[in-house]
N, C-alpha and C positions, 0 to 999 in steps of 0.2 A: 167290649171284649169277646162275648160269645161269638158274634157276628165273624169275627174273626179267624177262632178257634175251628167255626163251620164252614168258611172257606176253605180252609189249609186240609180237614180231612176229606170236602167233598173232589176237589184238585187233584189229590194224592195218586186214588188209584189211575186217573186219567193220567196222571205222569210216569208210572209205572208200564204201563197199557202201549204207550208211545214210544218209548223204551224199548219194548218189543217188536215193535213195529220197523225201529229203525235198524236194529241187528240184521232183521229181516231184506230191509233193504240196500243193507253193505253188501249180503250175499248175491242178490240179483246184479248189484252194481258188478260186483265183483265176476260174475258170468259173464257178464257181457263185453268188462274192459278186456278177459282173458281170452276169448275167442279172438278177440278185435289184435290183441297183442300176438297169439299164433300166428294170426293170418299174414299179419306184418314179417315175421320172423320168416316163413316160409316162404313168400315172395322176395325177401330177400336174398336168402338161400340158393333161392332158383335163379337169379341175378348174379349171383357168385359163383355158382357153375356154371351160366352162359360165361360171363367174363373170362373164367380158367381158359373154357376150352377158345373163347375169340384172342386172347393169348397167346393162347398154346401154334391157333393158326397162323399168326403174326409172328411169330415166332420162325415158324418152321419156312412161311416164305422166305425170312433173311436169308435162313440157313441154307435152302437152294439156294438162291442168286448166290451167296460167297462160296458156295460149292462149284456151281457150273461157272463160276467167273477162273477160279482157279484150276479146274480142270477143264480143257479145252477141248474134250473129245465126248462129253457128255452130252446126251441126246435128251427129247422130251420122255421118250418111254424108259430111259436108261438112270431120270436123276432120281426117281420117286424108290429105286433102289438102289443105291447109295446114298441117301438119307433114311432110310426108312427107319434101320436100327437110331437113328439119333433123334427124329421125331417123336414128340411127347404120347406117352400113351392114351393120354386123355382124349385126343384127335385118331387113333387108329382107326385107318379105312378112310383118310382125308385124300384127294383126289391132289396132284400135283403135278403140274404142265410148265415148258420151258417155250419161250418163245424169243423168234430175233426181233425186235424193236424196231428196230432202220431197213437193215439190207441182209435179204434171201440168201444173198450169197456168201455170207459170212461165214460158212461152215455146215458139218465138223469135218476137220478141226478149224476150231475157230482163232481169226488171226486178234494178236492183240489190239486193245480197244473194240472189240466189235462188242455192242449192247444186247442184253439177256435182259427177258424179263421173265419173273418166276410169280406164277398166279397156286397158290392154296386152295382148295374150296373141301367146307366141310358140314354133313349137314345134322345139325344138334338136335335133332328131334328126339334124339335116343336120349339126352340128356333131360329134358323139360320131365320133369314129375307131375305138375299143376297142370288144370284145365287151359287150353290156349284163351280163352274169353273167363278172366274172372270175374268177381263184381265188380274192381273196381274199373273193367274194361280194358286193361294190359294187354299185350299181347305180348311174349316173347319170340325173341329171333329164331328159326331156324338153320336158314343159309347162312355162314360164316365163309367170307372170301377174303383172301388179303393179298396182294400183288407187289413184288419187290424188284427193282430193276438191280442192273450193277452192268461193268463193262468187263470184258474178258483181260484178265492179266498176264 
């Protein structure tokens, strides 16, 4: 029985001792998962505002081409102001060109059916907050282009 009794208190403090040890070790765990979980959050972030504004660009090529498809007297220096108030702000300062697809001679005015194509380009650097090379080797987009045809109505 003593033998026993000399176990249980020589054990004690070393269980106590380990105890401390381990609270110790939630804290560190706990640094390390939280940085690791910001990093995630923030690169996501940065991913959700490239997408808005590749969006936003896609977007605003539809909105040329059904514009100049409907009006037939619009030119390439002429559509980027008659959209511009309709263009998202997200994109302000996005570059907009009108081009005939087929045939030169189409216009303006352009005769029904003649093909438009409406090119966007915009460039999101102003957008990225994060370093272009993180750790985990990302790289986000800058140049945002998107190209929309339609034919003249």
């Amino acid at each position: 029985m003593t033998t026993d009794v000399t176990k249980v208190f020589r054990t004690a403090p070393v269980r106590r001792l380990t105890h401390v040890y381990q609270r110790g070790q939630a804290a560190v765990e706990f640094a390390l998962i939280s940085v690791l979980c910001i990093a995630v959050r923030l690169v996501g972030i940065q991913f959700a505002i490239i997408g808005q504004a590749a969006l936003a660009v896609s977007q605003a090529s539809y909105l040329g081409a059904r514009t100049a498809s409907v009006n037939d007297t619009l030119t390439s220096s002429t559509l980027g102001g008659a959209i511009g108030n309709q263009i998202s702000p997200t994109i302000s300062g996005a570059t907009v060109s009108m081009s005939n697809t087929a045939d030169p001679s189409c216009g303006p005015p352009r005769t029904y059916g003649c093909p438009i194509s409406v090119t966007v380009s915009y460039n999101a650097s102003s957008k990225i907050f994060l370093p272009s090379k993180t750790v985990l080797g990302i790289t986000f987009p800058t140049s945002l282009t998107a190209t929309e045809s339609a034919m003249t109505e």
